[in-house]
C-alpha positions in Angstrom: 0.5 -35.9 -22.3 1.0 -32.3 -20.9 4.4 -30.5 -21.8 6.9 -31.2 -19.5 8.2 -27.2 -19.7 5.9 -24.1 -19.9 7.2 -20.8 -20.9 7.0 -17.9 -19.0 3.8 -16.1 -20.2 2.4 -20.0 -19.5 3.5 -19.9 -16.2 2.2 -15.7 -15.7 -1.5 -16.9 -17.5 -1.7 -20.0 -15.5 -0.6 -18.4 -11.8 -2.1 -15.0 -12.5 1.0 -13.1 -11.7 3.3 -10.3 -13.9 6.1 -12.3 -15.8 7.9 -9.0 -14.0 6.9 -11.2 -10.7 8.5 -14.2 -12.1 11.5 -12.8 -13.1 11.8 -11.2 -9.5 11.2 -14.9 -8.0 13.6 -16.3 -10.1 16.4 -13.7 -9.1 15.7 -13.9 -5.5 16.2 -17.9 -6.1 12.6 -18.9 -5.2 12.0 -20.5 -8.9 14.3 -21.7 -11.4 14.3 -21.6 -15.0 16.1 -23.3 -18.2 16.7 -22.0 -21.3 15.0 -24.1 -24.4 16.9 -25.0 -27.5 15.8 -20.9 -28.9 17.2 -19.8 -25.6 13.8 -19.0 -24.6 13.1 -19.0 -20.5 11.6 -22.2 -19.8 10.2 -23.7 -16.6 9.3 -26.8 -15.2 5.5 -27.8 -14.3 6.6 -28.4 -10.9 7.2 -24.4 -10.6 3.3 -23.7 -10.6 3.1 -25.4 -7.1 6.2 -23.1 -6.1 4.8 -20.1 -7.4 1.5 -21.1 -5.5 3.1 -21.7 -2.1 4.5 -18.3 -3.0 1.4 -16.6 -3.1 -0.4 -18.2 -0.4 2.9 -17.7 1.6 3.1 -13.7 0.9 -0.7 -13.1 1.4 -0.4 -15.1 5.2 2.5 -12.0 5.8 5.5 -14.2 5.6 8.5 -12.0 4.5 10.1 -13.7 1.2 13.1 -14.2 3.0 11.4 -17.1 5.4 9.9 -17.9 2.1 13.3 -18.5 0.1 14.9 -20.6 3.5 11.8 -23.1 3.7 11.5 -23.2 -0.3 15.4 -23.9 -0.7 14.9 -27.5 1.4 12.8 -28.9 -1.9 14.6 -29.8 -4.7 14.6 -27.3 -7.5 15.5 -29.9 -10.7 13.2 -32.5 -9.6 9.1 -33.3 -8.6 9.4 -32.4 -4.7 8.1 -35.7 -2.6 5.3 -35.3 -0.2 7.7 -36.0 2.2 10.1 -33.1 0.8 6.5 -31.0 1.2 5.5 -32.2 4.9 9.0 -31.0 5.7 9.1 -27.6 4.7 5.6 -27.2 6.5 7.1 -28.5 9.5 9.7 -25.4 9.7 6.6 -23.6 9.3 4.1 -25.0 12.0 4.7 -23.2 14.8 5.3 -19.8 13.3 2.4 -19.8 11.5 0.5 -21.1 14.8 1.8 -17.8 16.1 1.1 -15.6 13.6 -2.8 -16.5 13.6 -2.9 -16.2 17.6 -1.8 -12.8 17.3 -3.8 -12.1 14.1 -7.0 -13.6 15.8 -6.0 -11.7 18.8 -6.0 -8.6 16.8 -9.4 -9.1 15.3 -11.4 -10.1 18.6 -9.2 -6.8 20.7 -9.7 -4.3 17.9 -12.9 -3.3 19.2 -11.8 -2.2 22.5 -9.8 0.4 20.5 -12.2 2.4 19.2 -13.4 5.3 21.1 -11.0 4.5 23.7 -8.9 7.1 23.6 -6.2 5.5 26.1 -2.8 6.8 23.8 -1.6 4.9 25.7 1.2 1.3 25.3 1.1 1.0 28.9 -3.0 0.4 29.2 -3.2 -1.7 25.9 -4.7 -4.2 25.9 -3.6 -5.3 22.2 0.2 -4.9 23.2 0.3 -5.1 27.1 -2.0 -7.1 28.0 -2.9 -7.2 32.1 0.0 -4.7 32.3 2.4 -7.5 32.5 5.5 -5.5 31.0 5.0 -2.7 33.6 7.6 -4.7 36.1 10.4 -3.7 33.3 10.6 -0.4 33.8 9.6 2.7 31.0 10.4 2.5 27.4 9.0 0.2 24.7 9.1 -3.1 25.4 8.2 -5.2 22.4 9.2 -2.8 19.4 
């Protein structure tokens, strides 16, 4: 049977990440750890999922903040449920849905920008598309 804690150069060697990462993590609350009987830095195996979602999470764009509010619904001294899982991806759904639109949006437009030469927010296609913000008036619009 598989320990039921891993240290923190376990968890580093088995995520691939800097214990300097974990240590971050754990201060901004995303992981939590114990201290062993030698008041060494323990964690639980359950973290490795965490620290996974994490990863996957940052490399998609979302800020650690989102990260930290979806991640503190699961239960931090326990096995999270699937059902504690499914939940925290429901929060996520439609944000992420969002974010590829505009990412796929990006990569099928980005093209059209080069050798354009428009300088131009008020022609762009990738951030006014069909001119449909020209009705407001001057100024930036969605920055």
């Amino acid at each position: 049977m598989p320990a039921r804690h891993l240290s923190v150069g376990q968890v580093a060697e088995r995520s691939g990440l800097p214990i300097s990462t974990l240590h971050f993590y754990e201060r901004k609350g995303l992981i939590v750890s114990t201290r062993n009987s030698a008041n060494h830095r323990v964690y639980r195996r359950e973290v490795l999922r965490r620290v996974t979602v994490i990863k996957v999470a940052q490399n998609a764009g979302v800020p650690l903040s989102e990260i930290a509010e979806a991640l503190s619904s699961l239960p931090t001294h326990s096995v999270p449920s699937t059902e504690d899982w499914a939940r925290m991806s429901e929060v996520w759904h439609d944000d992420l849905t969002r974010r590829i639109e505009t990412l796929t949006a990006l990569r099928d437009k980005m093209s059209m920008c080069i050798g354009c030469g428009c300088l131009s927010v008020k022609r762009c296609p990738l951030v006014n598309e069909n001119d449909h913000l020209a009705g407001e008036g001057p100024g930036a619009r969605l920055l």
